[in-house]
N, C-alpha and C positions, 0 to 999 in steps of 0.2 A: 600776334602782339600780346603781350602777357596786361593783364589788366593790376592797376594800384589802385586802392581806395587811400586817400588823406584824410586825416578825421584829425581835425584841429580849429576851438575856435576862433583865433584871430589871423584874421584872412590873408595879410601879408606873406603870412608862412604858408598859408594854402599855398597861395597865386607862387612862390618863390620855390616848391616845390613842384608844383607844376611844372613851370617850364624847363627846373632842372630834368625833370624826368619824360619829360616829352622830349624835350633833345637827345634823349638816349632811343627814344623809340616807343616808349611803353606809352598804355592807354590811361588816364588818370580819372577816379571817378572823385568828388569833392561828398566831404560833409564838415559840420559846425558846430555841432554837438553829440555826446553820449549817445545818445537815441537813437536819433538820424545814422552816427554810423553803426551801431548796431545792426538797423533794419537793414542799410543798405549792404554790409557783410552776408546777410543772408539773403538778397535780395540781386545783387549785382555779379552774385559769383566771380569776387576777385581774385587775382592769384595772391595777392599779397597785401598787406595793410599797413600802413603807415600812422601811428596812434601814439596823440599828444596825451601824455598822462594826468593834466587836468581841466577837461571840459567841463560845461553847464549838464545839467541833466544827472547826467551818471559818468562817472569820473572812468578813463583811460583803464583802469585796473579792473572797474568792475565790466566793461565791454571785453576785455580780453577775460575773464573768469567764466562768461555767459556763453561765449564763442569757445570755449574747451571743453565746455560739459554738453553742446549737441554733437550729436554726429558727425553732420555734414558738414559743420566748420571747424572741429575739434585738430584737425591736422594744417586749415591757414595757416601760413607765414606770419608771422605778427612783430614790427618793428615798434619799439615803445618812445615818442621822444621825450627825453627829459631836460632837465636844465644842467648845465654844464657842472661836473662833480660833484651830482646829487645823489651818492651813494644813494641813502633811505627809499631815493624813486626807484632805483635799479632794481633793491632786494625785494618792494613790494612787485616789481614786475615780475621778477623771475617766478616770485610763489606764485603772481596771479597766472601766470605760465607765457611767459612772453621770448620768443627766441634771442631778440638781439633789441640791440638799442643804438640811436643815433642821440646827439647832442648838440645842442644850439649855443651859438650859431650853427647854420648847419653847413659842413664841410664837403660838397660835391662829388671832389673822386673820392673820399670814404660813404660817404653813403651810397653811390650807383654803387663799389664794392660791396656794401653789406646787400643789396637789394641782389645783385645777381648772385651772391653765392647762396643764398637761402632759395630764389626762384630755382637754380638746379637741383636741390634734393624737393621740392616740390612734385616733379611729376612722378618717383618714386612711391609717395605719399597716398600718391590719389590711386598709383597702380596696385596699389595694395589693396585699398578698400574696394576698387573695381574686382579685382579678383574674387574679393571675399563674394559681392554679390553676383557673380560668376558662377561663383562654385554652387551657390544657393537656390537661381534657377536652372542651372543645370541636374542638380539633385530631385529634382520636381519634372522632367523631361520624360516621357515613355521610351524612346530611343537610344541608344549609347550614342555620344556623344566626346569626342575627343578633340581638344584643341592644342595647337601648335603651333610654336614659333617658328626663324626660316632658317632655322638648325636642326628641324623636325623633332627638336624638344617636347615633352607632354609639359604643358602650364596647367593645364586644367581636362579632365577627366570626370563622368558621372561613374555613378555604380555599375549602371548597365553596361556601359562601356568594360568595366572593369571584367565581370563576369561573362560577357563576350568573350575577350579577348585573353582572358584568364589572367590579363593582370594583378599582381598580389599589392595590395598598401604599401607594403616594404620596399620596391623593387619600382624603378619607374625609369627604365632607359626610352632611349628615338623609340617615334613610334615604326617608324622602317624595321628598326630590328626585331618586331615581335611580327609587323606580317609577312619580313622575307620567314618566318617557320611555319607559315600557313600558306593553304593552298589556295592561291590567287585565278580569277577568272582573266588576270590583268597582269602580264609580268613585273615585279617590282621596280624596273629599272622604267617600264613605263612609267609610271605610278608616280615616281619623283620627277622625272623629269620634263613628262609633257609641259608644254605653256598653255592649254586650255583653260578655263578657271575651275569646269566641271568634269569629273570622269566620274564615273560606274563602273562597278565592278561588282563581282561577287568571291563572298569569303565561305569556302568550305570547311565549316567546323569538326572534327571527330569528335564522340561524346557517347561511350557506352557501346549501344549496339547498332544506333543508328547517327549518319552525320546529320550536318545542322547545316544550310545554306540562309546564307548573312549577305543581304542586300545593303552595299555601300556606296555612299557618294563621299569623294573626295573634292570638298572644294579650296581653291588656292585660292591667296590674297596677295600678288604681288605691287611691286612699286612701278615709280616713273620709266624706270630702267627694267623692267621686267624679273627683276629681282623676287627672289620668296620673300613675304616677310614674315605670312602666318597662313596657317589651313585647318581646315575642320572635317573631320571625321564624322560622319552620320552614318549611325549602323542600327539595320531596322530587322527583323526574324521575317 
């Protein structure tokens, strides 16, 4: 259930969006002023925010400026409400960085539409910065490490992974296709297809004059349906 904070203070509007959007499903968290929903933005970790453009405290434009210049909130959803064909509110929203806007009165099926089409490019949003920090403890790992989707796509790859497996930066196909060219202790058609969640294996490296034996555990991640959805590669010397 996708969580909405409402940051507005007079509370008829609160209570009126409430129930609008709880009859759609969503979880709503309340604030009354500037402040309050600031903190509770960084506080409540909502998917999306609903922000009247003039409260007590610190006004609608400066809570949406504050929340784009941290990290962690910098990619929120952020709906601004204003007063009906109040161009001047819209423009400072936009620069304050505001995606969309609703209008009062407030219009029901136009706003659950603005609310759900912004909640889908949200998990996009978040899978990006997830990666980044992906990539970053991965870079930090003693082991290669390779991860993948349930297309056996490479998302995310360390160094060591790389230099193992002699993967080049430029070049980044399934990871099936680089170990059916190596010598498996495990035949590849194994390898994809068991339903175990763990296998071992070993990868015989050639390198020079002598090989290289590569201690690997493939582990899956499937779903309800037994489906792939992702797997990890751990490759140790």
């Amino acid at each position: 259930m996708a969580k909405i904070l409402v940051a507005d203070d007079i509370t008829q509007n609160v209570k009126l969006l409430r129930v609008i959007l709880t009859s759609a499903k969503y979880d709503v968290i309340e604030a009354y002023d500037g402040e309050e929903a600031l903190h509770k933005a960084k506080t409540e970790n909502p998917d999306l925010i609903l922000l009247d453009v003039m409260m007590p405290k610190i006004t609608g434009y400066e809570v949406c400026t504050k929340l784009r210049a941290e990290e962690a909130t910098k990619n929120l959803p952020i709906v601004m409400i204003t007063a009906l064909h109040e161009m001047d509110d819209r423009i400072k929203g936009i620069e304050a960085g505001a995606d969309d806007f609703i209008s009062k009165p407030f219009n029901k099926t136009e706003l659950l539409a603005r609310v759900k089409s912004l909640l889908r490019t949200r998990p996009a949003a978040v899978r990006t910065d997830e990666n980044g920090i992906l990539d970053a403890i991965l870079s930090n790992v003693g082991e290669g490490v390779v991860v993948v989707n349930g297309q056996w796509e490479i998302k995310n790859i360390n160094q060591t992974a790389r230099e193992l497996l002699h993967i080049p930066e430029t070049e980044q196909k399934d990871i099936l296709a680089y170990l059916s060219q190596m010598e498996l202790s495990t035949a590849i058609d194994v390898l994809a297809n068991a339903q175990e969640k763990n296998t071992d294996f070993q990868i015989t490296l050639s390198g020079g004059q002598a090989s290289l034996k590569v201690n690997a555990r493939l582990t899956k991640i499937f779903d309800a349906n037994k489906k792939l959805t992702a797997g990890v590669l751990i490759l140790r010397k």
